[in-house]
N, C-alpha and C positions, 0 to 999 in steps of 0.2 A: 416485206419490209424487214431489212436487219437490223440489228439492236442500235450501229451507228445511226441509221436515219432517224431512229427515235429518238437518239442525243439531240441531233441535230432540230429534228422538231421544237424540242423545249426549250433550246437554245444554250445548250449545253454542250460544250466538249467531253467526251468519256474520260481521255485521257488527265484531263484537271481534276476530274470529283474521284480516282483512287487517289492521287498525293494528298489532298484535303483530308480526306476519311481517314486516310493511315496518320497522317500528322495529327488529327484532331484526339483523336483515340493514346497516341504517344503525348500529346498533352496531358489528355488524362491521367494517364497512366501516373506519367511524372507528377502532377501534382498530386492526386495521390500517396505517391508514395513520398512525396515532400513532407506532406501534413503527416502522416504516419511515422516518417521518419525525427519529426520535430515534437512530435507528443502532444500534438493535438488532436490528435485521433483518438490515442491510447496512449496513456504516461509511462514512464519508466522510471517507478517508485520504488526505491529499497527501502528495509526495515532492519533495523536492530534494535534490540531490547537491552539495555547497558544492565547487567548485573554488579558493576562497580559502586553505586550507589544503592542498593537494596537497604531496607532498613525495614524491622517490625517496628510496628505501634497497637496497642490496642487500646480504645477510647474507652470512656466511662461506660458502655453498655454493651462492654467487652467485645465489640467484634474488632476482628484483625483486621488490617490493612497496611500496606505500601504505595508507594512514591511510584510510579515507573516512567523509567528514563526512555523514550522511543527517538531514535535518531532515525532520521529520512534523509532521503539523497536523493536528489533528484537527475534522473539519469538524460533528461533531454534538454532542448535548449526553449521550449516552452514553458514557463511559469505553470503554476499546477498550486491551485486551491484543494486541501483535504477538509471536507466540510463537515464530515463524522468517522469515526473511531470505534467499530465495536470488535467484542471480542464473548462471544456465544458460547464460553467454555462451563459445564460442569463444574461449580464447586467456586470459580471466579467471577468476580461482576466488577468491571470496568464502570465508573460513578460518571455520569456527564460534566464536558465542563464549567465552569460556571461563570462564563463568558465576561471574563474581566481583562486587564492589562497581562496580570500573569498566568491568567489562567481561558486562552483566547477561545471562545466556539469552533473557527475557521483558522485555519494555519496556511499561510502562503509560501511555497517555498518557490526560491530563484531557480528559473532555467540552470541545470549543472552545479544547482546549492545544495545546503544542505540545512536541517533546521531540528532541534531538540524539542520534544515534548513532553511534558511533564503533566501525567496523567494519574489518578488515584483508584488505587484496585484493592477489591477487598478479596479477601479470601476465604469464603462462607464454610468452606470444609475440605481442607487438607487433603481427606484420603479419598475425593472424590474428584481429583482433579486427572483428567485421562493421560495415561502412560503414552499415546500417540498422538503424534506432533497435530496440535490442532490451528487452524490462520487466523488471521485477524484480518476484518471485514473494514474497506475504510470506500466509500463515496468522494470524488474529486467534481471539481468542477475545470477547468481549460475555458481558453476564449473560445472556442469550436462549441462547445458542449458537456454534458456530465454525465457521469456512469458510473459505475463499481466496480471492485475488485476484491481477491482477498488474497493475501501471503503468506506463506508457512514459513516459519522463520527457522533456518537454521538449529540441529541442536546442540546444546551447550555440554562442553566435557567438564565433568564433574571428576575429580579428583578421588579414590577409595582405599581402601586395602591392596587394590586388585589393579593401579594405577588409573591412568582417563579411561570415562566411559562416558559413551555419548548417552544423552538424556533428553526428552524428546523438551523443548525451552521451557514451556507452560508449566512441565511438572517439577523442570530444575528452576524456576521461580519461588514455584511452591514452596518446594523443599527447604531452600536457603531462608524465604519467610519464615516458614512456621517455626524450622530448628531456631532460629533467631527468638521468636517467642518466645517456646517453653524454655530456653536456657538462661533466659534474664538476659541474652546482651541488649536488648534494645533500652 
């Protein structure tokens, strides 16, 4: 018996069921790489940290803290829920938000938007904050499903004696805060 009569058996033609298989599979593929490409697989989330608003404050039970301005962009054309925000660094503790109009838990941003967050970080100890660029962990949700990631942000040229010099962000955060403190400007 050759393989044909066995097509023919089950009532099948050979010749039909390879264009099915291959087109089925190029289905896949494509939509696959549809949903992948649209950031519903996996977002395509940028971060910056704005140093143009930095400001010290130290409260009544003297501990430091700042404001911090994080802008997002959203690199696909799927909508992308950021549902938490940490940042696991030495010496920095990132405060929860405290889930009001201005201050939202969940952040929505637009397919190809972009959206400011205004987040409060304390700065526990100045000279413990690591000299290498450390990321910031942030949890999304998408219509597909939710997952994490974390991003190392860019670092910041800090101006010296010695002209720009790159600074890994977290520590030229630091820096700008704390100098801010002891000098009286805030």
């Amino acid at each position: 018996m050759t393989s044909a009569d066995l097509w023919q058996q089950f009532g099948v033609a050979p010749r039909r069921q390879l264009p099915l298989a291959v087109s089925s599979c190029l289905v896949l593929i494509c939509g696959a790489m549809g949903l992948w490409w649209s950031g519903s697989i996996r977002p395509d989330v940028r971060w910056e940290i704005s140093d143009f608003h930095l400001s010290a404050g130290v409260d009544d039970n003297g501990v430091l803290s700042t404001n911090v301005w994080i802008e997002l962009e959203n690199g696909t054309i799927t909508p992308i829920t950021i549902t938490d925000i940490s940042m696991p660094i030495p010496g920095l503790r990132l405060l929860p938000p405290k889930d009001t109009d201005d201050d939202p838990a969940e952040i929505t941003v637009a397919g190809n938007g972009f959206k400011t967050v205004i987040r409060r970080l304390v700065i526990a100890d100045c000279a413990a904050v690591p000299h290498e660029p450390q990321p910031i962990r942030f949890t999304y949700r998408t219509w597909l499903g939710s997952g994490s990631s974390e991003v190392t942000l860019d670092p910041w040229q800090l101006t010296g004696s010695e002209g720009q010099v790159p600074v890994a962000w977290q520590r030229g955060l630091a820096g700008v805060v704390c100098n801010k403190a002891v000098s009286g400007e805030f």
